[in-house]
C-alpha atoms as a printed R data frame, in Angstrom:
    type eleno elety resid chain resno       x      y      z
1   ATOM     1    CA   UNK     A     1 -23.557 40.704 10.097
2   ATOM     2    CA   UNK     A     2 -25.712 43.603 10.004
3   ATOM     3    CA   UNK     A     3 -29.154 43.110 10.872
4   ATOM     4    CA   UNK     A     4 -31.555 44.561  8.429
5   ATOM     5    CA   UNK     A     5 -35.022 45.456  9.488
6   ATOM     6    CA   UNK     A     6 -37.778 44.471 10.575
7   ATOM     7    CA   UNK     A     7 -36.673 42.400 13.307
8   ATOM     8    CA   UNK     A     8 -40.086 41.053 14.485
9   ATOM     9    CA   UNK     A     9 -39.190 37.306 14.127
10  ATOM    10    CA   UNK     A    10 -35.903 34.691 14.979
11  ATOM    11    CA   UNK     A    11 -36.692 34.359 10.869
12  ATOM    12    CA   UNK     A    12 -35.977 38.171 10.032
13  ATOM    13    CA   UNK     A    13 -32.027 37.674 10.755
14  ATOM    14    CA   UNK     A    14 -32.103 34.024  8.833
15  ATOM    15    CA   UNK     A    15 -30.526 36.140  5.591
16  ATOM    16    CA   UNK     A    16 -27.560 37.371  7.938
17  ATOM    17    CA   UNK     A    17 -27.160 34.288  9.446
18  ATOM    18    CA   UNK     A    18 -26.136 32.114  6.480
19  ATOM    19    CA   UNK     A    19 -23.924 35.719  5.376
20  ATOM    20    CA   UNK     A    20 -21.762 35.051  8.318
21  ATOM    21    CA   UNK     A    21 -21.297 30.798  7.815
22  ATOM    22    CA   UNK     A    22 -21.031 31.881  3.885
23  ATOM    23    CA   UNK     A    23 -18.090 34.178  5.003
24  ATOM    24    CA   UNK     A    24 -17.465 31.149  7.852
25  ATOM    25    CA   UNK     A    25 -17.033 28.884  5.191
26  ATOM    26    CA   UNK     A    26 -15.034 30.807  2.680
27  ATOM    27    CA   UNK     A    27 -12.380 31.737  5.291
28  ATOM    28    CA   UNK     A    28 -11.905 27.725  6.173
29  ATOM    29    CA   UNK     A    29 -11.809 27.008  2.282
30  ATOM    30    CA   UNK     A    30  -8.925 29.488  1.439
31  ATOM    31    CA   UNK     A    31  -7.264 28.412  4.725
32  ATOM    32    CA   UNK     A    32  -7.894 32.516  6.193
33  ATOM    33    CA   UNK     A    33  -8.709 33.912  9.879
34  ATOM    34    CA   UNK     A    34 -12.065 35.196 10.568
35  ATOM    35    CA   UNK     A    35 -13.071 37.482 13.058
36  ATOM    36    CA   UNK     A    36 -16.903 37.649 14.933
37  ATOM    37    CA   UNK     A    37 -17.253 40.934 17.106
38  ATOM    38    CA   UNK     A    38 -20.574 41.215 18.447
39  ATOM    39    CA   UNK     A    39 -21.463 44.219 20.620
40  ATOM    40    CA   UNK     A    40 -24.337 43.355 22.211
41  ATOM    41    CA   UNK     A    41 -26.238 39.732 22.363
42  ATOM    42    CA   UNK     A    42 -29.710 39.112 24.433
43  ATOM    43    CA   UNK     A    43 -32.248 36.633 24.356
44  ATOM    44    CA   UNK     A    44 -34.757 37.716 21.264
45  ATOM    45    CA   UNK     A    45 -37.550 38.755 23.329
46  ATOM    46    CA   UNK     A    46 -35.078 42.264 24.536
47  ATOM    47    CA   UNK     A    47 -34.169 42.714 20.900
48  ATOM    48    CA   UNK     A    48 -36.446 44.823 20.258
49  ATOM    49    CA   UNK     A    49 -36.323 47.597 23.034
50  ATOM    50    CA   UNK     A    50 -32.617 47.500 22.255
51  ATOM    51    CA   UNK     A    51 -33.479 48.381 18.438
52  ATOM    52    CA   UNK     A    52 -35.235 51.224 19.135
53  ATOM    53    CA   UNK     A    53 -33.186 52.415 21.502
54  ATOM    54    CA   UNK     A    54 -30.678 52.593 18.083
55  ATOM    55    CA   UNK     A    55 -27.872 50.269 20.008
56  ATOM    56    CA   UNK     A    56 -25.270 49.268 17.325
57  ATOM    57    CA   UNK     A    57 -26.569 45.545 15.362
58  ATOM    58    CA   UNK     A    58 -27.997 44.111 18.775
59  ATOM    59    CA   UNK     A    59 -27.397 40.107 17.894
60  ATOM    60    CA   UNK     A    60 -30.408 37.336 19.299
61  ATOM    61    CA   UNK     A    61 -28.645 34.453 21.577
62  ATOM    62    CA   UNK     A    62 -30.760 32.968 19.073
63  ATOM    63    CA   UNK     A    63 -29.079 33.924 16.395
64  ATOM    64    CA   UNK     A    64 -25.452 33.600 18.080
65  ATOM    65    CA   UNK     A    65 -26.648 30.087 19.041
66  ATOM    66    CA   UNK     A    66 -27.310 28.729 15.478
67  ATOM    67    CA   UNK     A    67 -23.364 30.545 13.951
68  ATOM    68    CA   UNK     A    68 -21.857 28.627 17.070
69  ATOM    69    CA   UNK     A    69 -23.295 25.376 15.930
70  ATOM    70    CA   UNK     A    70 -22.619 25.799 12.647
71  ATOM    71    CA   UNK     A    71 -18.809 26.449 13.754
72  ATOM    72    CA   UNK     A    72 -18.764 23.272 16.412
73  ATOM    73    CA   UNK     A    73 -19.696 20.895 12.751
74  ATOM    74    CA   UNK     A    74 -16.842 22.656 11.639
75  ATOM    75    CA   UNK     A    75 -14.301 22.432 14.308
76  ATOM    76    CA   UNK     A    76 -15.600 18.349 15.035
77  ATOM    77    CA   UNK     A    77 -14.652 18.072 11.252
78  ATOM    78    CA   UNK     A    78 -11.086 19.536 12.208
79  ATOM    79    CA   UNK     A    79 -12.184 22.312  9.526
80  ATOM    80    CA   UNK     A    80 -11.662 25.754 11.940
81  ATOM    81    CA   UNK     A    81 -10.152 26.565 14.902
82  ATOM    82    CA   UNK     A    82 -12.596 28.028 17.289
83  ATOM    83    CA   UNK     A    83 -10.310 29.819 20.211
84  ATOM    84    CA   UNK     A    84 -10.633 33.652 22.482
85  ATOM    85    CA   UNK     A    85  -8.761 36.399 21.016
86  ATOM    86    CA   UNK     A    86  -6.359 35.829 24.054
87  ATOM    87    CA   UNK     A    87  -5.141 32.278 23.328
88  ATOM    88    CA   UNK     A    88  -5.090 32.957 19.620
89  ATOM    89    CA   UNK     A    89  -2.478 36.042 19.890
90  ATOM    90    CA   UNK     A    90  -0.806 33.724 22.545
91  ATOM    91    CA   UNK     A    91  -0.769 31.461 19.671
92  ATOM    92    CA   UNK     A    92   0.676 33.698 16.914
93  ATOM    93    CA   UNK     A    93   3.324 35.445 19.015
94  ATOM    94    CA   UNK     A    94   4.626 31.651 19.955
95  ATOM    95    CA   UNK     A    95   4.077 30.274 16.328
96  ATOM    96    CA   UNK     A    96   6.442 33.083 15.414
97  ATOM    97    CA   UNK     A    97   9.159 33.315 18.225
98  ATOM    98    CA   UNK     A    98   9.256 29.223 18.114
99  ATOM    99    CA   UNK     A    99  12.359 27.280 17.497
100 ATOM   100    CA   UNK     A   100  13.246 23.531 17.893
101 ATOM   101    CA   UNK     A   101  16.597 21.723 18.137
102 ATOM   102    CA   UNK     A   102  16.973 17.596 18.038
103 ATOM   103    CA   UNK     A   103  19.049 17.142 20.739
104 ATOM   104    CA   UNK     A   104  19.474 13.287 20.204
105 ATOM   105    CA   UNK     A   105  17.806 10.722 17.961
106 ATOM   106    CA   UNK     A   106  18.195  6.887 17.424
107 ATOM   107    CA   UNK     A   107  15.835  4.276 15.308
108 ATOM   108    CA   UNK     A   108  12.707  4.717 18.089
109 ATOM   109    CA   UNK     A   109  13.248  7.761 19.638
110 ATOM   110    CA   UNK     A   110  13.838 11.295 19.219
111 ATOM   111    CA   UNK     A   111  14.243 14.443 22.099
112 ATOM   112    CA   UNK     A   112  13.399 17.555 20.925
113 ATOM   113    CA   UNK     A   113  13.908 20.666 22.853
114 ATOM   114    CA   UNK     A   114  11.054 23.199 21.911
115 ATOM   115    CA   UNK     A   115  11.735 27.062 23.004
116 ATOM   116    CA   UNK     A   116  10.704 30.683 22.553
117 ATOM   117    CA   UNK     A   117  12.362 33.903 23.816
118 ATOM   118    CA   UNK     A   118   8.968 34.876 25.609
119 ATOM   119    CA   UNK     A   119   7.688 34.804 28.724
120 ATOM   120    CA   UNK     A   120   6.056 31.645 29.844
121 ATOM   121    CA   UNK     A   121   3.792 32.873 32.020
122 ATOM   122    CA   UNK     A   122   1.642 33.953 29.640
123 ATOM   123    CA   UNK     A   123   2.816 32.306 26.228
124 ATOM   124    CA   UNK     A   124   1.958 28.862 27.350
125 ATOM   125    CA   UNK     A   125  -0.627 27.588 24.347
126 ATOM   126    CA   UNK     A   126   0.099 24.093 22.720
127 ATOM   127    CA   UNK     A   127   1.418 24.929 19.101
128 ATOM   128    CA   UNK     A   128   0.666 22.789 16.192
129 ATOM   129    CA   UNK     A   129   3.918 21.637 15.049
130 ATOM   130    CA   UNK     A   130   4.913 19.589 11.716
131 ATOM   131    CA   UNK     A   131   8.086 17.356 13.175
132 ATOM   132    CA   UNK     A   132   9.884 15.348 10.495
133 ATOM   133    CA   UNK     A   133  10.907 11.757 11.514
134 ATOM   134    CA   UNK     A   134  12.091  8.710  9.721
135 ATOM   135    CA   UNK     A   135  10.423  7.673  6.893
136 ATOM   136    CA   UNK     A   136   9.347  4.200  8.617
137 ATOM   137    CA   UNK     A   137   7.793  5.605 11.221
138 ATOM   138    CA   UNK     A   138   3.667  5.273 11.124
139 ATOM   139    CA   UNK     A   139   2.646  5.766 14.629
140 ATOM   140    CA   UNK     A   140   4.200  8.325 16.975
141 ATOM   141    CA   UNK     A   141   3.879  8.421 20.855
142 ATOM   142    CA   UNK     A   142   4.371 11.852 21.698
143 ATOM   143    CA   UNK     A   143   5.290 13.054 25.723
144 ATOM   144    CA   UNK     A   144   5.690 16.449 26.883
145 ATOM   145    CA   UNK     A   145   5.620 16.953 30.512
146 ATOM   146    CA   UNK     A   146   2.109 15.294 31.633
147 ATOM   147    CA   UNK     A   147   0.770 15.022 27.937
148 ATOM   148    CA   UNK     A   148   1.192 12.065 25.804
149 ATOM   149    CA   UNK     A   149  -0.776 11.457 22.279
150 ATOM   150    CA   UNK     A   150  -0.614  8.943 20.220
151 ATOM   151    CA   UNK     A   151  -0.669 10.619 16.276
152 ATOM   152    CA   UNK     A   152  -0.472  8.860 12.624
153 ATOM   153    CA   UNK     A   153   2.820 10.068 10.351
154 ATOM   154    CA   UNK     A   154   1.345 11.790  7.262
155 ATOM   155    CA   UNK     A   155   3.980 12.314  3.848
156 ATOM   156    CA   UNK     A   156   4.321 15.386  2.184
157 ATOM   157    CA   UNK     A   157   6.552 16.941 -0.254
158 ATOM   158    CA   UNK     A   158   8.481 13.770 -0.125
159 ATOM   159    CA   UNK     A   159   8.844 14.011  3.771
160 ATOM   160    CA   UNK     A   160   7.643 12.245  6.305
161 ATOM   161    CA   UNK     A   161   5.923 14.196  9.477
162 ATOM   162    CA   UNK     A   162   3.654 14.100 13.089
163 ATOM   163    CA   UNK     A   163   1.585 17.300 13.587
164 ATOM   164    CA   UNK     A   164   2.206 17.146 17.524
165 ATOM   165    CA   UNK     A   165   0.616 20.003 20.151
166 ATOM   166    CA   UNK     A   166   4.138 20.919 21.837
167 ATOM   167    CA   UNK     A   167   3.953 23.730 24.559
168 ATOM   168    CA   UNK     A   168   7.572 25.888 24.314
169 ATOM   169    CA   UNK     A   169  10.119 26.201 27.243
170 ATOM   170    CA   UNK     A   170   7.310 23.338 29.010
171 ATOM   171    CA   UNK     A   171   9.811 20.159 28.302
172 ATOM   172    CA   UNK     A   172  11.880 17.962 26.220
173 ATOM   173    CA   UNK     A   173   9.413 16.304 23.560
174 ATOM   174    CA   UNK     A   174   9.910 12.684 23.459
């Protein structure tokens, strides 16, 4: 958001405030990434100095404060994803190296083996993953390693799915 001026009150960046959860908001609604660089971000009271001293759109903790708790109603409302740079291109390199194989499946089970061709020292981040299983199932108990959640089967497009967190090359998925 650039910060138009004067800056002389919390108020004076209100306008660029609900810019950036109007731009928030439209990148949840057409299902898009968003991106919030900041270059520099003080308590109000050293705005100011940093103004005049012509540093690039200076942002309030203030201000940064109120877009982060607009984001956490979001993200509490499963709406966004709210993760560092780091973890999400973790997360997009694994999304698109992942594979899955069924090694076995019977009426109450199924093992899934979950894998990537990188390396798993450093692409370790829980995917979302859509896993079809029989149409009777409702409620899924899913183990990998030390994690185990217990999810609701959702239909779509006349399947029947769990949207489990599965970490690749970290397990067999029960």
């Amino acid at each position: 958001a650039l910060c138009n001026l004067p800056r002389n009150s919390p108020s004076d960046d209100l306008d660029e405030l609900a810019q950036m959860e109007i731009y928030a908001d439209s990148c949840i609604k057409v299902g898009k990434w968003g991106l919030l660089e900041l270059h520099e971000v003080v308590p109000y009271s050293q705005l100011h100095q940093l103004v005049l001293d012509n540093e690039w759109y200076p942002t309030s903790t203030e201000w940064l404060t109120s877009f982060c708790q607009h984001l956490k109603q979001k993200s509490d409302s499963n709406l966004v994803w709210v993760e560092t740079m780091g973890n999400i291109t973790r997360y997009m390199h694994e999304r698109q190296d992942f594979q899955w194989d069924v090694l076995d499946q019977n009426k109450t089970q199924m093992h899934i083996h979950g894998y990537d061709t990188l390396d798993d020292q450093i692409y370790n981040y829980p995917l979302t993953v859509d896993i079809t299983v029989p149409a009777n199932w409702v409620k899924v108990v899913v183990t990998q390693g030390l994690r185990t959640d217990t999810l609701s089967t959702f239909t779509t497009g006349g399947g029947t799915y769990v949207r489990a967190h599965v970490i690749p090359d970290a397990g067999t998925i029960i």
